[in-house]
C-alpha positions, 0 to 999 in steps of 0.5 A, spaced: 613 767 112 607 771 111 600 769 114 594 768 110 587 769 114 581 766 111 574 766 115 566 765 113 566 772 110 572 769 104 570 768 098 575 764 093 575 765 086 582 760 083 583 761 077 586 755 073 589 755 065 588 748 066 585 741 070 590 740 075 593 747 077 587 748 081 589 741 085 597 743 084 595 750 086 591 751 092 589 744 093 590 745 101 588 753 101 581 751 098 580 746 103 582 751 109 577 756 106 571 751 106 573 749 114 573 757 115 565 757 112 568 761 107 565 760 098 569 757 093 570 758 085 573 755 080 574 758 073 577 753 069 580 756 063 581 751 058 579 744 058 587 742 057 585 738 050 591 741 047 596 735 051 598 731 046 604 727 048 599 724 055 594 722 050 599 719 044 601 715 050 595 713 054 591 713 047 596 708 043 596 714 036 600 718 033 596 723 030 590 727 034 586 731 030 580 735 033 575 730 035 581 728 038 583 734 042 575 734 043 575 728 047 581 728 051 579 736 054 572 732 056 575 727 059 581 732 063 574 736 064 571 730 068 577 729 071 576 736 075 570 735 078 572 729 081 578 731 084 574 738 086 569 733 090 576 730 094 577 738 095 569 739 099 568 743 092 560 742 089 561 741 081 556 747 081 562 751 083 565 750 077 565 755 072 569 754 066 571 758 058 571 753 055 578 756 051 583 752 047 589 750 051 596 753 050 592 759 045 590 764 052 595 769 049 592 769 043 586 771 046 590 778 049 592 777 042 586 777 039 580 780 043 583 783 049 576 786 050 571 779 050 577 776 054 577 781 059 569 781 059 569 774 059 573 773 066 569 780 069 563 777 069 566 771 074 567 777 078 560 780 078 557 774 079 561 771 084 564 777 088 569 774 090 574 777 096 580 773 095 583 772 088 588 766 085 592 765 080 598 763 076 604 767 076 607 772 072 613 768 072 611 762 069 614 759 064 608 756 062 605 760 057 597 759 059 600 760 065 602 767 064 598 769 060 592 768 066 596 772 070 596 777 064 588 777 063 586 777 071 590 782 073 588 787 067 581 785 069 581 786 075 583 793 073 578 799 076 574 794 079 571 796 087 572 793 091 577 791 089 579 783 092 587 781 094 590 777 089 595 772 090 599 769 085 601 761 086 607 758 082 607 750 078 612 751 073 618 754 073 620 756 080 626 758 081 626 761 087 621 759 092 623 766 097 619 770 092 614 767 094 613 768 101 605 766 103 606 759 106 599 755 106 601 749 111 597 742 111 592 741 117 590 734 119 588 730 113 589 735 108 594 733 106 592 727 103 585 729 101 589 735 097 593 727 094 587 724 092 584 730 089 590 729 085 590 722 083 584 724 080 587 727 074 590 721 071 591 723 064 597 727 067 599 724 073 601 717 068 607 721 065 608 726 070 605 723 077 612 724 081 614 731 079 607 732 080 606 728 087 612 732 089 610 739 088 603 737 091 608 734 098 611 741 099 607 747 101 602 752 097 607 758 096 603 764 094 606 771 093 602 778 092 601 780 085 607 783 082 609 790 084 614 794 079 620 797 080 624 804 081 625 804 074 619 801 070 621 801 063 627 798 064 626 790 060 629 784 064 632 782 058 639 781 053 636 777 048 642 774 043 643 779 036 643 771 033 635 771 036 633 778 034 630 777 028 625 772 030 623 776 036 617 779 039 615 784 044 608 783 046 606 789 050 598 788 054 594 794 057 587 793 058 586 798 052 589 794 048 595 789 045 601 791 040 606 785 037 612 788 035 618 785 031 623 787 036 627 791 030 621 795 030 618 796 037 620 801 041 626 800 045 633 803 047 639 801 049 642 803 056 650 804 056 650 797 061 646 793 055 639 793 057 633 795 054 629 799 056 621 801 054 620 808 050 614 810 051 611 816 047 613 823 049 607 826 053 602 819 053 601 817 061 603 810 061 597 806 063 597 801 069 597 795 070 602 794 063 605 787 061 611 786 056 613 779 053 619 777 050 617 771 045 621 767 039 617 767 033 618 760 030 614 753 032 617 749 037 616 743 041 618 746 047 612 748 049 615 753 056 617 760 056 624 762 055 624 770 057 616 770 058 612 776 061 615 782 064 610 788 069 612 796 067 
């Protein structure tokens, strides 16, 4: 377990894709930070309008359109500045983007420059000395995809704050993440009702979500990469292949390749490896992803995000 310090000097900008990964997150970190004197940020990603199933079941319909979409993400919206008042956090701390929800990667996709713009204006404005935001490995894809834009923002930006990374979904292995963040008296239970203040998700979801608030906030430092760098993590199927795609992000730009076409060898042992063009200097932070190309209800990564 490593200690996290916080004081009157810290500055906290959580970024969350959504309403409730503030709560889930950092509910208890946000508490400590305002106990030390310290400031608060939200930057809040998307309004969560694209959450069909809780809204089919709480709204009695079957077909969401936009006016629909529209008004569920404005209720999650007020859903956020209640549960930041359990937190101690003024709604003036909220700053949010307004984009659709589950679309952040095509905001890499599509205007990599504009988003990185966007989130680098949070930064200016507020300063902040302390970053959080959602995992690389998470297998939401908003929530990777977060993780992608912040650390390529935060890219030759001085002084540069620590940036921490906490997990929602898809954690498979809690050691990875070795910054624990213990509840002191009453914050525990304020952390909960911040929580219950997001009703729209906790009537499907309220027990796996009252369990993961129960546990303690686990954080990890962003990811570093290792001894051989252009080595890719997967062994996609050969029956898959000619659905995939590999996504490769810079702060430069973003390529979406068909992984027939992407440059990419093969090693003797069966993985795969980045071939990146002779002679070009490979610029840092880069961030590959694995991804079907056909729709699916199943909304999580398979493979997801990958740091060169």
């Amino acid at each position: 377990m490593q200690p996290l310090s916080v004081s009157t000097q810290t500055r906290l900008l959580v970024v969350a894709p959504h309403p409730d990964d503030e709560t889930l997150g950092c509910g208890l970190l946000i508490q400590q930070v305002l106990a030390a004197g310290g400031a608060i940020r939200l930057l809040l990603l998307t309004d969560g309008d694209n959450n069909p199933w809780p809204q089919r079941y709480i709204e009695r319909r079957l077909r969401i359109d936009d006016t629909a979409r529209l008004r569920w993400g404005a209720r999650r919206r007020s859903e956020v500045t209640r549960a930041m008042a359990h937190l101690g956090v003024p709604a003036s701390a909220l700053q949010a983007l307004g984009w659709r929800d589950m679309e952040i990667t095509h905001h890499l996709l599509d205007d990599v420059p504009g988003a990185i713009a966007a989130m680098r204006t949070v930064w200016q404005e507020f300063q902040p000395t302390l970053v959080c935001c959602p995992a690389l490995g998470d297998s939401h894809p908003d929530h990777g995809a977060a993780h992608v834009l912040c650390r390529l923002a935060l890219t030759g930006v001085t002084p540069s704050p620590m940036l921490l990374a906490y997990p929602v979904h898809g954690v498979t292995d809690p050691s990875a993440y070795p910054i624990l963040i213990e509840a002191a008296p009453g914050q525990q239970q304020r952390k909960l009702q911040a929580l219950a203040e997001h009703k729209t998700q906790m009537t499907l979801s309220g027990g796996r979500m009252r369990r993961f608030a129960l546990s303690p906030e686990r954080y990890m430092h962003s990811e570093t990469v290792t001894s051989d760098p252009l080595r890719l993590p997967w062994q996609p199927p050969s029956v898959l292949r000619r659905w995939l795609r590999l996504l490769v992000a810079s702060s430069d730009s973003v390529q979406d390749w068909r992984w027939s076409e992407a440059p990419v060898v093969r090693d003797p042992d069966g993985m795969y490896r980045w071939q990146w063009p002779p002679g070009l200097s490979i610029p840092a932070p880069v961030f590959v992803k694995l991804y079907l190309d056909w729709p699916s209800p199943w909304i999580f990564d398979h493979w997801g995000w990958h740091a060169l």
